[in-house]
C-alpha positions as CSV (number, residue, x, y, z in Angstrom):
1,X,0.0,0.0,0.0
2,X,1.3,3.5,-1.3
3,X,1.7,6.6,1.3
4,X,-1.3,7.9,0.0
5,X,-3.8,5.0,-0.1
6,X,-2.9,5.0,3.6
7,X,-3.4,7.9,4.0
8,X,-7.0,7.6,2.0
9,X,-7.8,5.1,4.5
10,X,-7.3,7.1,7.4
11,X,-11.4,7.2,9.3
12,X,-11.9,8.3,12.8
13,X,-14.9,9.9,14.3
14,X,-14.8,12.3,17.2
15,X,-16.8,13.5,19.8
16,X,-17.5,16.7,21.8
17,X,-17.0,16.0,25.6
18,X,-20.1,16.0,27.6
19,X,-22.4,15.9,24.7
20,X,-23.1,13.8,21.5
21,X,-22.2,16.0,19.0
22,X,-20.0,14.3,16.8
23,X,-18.2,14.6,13.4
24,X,-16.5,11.5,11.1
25,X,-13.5,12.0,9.1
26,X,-12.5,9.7,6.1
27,X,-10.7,9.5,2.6
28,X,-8.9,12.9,3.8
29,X,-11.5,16.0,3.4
30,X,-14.9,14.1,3.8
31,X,-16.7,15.1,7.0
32,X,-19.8,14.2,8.5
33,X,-21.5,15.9,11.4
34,X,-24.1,14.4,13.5
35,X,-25.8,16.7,16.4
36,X,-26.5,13.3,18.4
37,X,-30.0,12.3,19.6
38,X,-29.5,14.0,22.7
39,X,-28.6,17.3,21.6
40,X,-31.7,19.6,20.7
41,X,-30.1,21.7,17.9
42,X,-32.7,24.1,17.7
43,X,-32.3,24.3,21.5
44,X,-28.7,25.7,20.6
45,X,-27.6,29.2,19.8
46,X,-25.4,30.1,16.9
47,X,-22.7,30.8,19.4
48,X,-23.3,27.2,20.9
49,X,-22.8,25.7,17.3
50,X,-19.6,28.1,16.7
51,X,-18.2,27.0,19.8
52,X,-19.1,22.9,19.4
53,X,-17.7,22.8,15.7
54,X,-14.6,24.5,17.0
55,X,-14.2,22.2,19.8
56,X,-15.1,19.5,17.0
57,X,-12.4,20.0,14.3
58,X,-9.7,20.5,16.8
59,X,-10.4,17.2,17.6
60,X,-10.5,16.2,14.1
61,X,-6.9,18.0,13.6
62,X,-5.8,16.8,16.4
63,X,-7.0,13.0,15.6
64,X,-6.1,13.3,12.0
65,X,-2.2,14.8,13.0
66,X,-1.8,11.8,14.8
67,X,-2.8,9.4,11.9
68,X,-1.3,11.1,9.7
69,X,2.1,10.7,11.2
70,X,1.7,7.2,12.3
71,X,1.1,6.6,8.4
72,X,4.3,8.6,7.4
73,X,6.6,7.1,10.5
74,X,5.7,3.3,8.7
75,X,6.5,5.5,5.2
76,X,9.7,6.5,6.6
77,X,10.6,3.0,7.8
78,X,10.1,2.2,4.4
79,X,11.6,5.0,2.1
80,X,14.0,7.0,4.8
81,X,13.6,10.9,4.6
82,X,16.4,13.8,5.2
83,X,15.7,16.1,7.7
84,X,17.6,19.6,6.2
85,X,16.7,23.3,5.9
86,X,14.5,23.1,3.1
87,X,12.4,20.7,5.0
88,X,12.9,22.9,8.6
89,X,11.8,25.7,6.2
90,X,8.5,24.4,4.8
91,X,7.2,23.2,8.2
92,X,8.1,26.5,9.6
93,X,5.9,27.8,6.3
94,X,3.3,25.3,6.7
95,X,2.6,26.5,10.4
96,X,2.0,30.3,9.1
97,X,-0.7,29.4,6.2
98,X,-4.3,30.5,6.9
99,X,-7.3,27.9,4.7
100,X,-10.6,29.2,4.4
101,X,-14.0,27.3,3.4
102,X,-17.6,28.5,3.6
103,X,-20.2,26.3,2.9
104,X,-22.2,26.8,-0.6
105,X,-24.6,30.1,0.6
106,X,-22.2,31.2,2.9
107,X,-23.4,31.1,5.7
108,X,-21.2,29.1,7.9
109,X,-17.1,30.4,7.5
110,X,-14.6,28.2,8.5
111,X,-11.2,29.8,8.7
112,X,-8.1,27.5,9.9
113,X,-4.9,29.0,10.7
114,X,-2.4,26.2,10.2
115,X,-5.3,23.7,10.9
116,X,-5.0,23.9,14.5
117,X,-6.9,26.8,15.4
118,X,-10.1,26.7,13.0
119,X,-12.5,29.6,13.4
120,X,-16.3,28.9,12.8
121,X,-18.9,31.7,12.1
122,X,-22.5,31.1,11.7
123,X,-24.0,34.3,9.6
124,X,-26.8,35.4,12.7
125,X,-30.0,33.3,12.6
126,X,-28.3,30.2,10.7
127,X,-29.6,28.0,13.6
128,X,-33.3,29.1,13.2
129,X,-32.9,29.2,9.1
130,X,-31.5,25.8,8.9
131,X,-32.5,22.3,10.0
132,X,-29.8,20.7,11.8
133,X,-29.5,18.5,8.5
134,X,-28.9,21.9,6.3
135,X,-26.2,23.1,8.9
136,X,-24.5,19.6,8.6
137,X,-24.2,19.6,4.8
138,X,-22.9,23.8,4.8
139,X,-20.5,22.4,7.7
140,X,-19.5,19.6,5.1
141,X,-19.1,21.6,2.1
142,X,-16.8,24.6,4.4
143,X,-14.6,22.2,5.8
144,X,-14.2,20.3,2.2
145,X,-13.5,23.8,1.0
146,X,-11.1,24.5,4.1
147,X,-9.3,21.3,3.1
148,X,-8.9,22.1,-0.2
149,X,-7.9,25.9,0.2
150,X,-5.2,24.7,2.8
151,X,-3.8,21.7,0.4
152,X,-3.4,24.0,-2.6
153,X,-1.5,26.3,-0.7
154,X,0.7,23.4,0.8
155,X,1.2,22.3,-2.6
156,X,2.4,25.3,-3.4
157,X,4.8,26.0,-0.7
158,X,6.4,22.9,-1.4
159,X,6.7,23.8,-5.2
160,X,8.6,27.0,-4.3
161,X,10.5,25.2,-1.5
162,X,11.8,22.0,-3.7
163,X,11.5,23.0,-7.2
């Protein structure tokens, strides 16, 4: 199996301490949310929701960091890396880049500075506009577009650092 494909195959799903809110990562950039049975969305404020898909994808990040290396240390085992300044450089680089993703009416902004802080904001009255379903899928569709903002602009700082 190739670094990628195991990387494809990384799945988790996490969970928000002292509640059921919950979100499922797989195949990289594919996330699913699930407000639990417990949790009465509409009950919830758009703060509330800011704050629990925070708390959420640094829990993904977090989850997803330690995967991902666990992948690349049995890559390294298998095709040994150097460790130099161009590489010191990039992850220094890497650290500094800011993703953003908003879901498809833009309502819900996700903004992740290096992936470890991510940012939610809900546009006011998103909780009362949308069914917890709706806010799911917008969730879904930011963080896909997070993802793919903060990959492109990997994939470019490793063009200028190792061309």
């Amino acid at each position: 199996m190739t670094h990628a494909e195991r990387i494809d195959a990384i799945r988790f799903q996490v969970q928000v301490p002292g509640t059921q809110i919950s979100a499922e990562l797989s195949r990289r950039d594919q996330i699913r949310i699930d407000f639990g049975s417990g949790a009465n969305y509409r009950q919830l404020s758009d703060s509330d929701v800011e704050h629990y898909l925070g708390a959420l994808a640094r829990l993904l990040f977090a989850n997803w960091l330690r995967a991902y290396r666990q992948t690349l240390d049995e890559h390294i085992v298998i095709e040994p890396g150097i460790d130099n300044w161009q590489d010191r450089e990039f992850y220094e680089a890497r650290e500094k880049i800011v993703g953003q993703g908003a879901s498809a009416d833009g309502r819900i902004q996700l903004i992740g500075d290096g992936l470890r802080n991510v940012t939610v904001k809900l546009a006011p009255g998103t909780v009362s506009r949308l069914s917890e379903d709706e806010c799911a899928d917008g969730v879904r569709v930011a963080a896909a577009a997070l993802i793919e903002d903060y990959t492109g602009q990997v994939a470019e700082l490793k063009e200028r650092i190792y061309r």
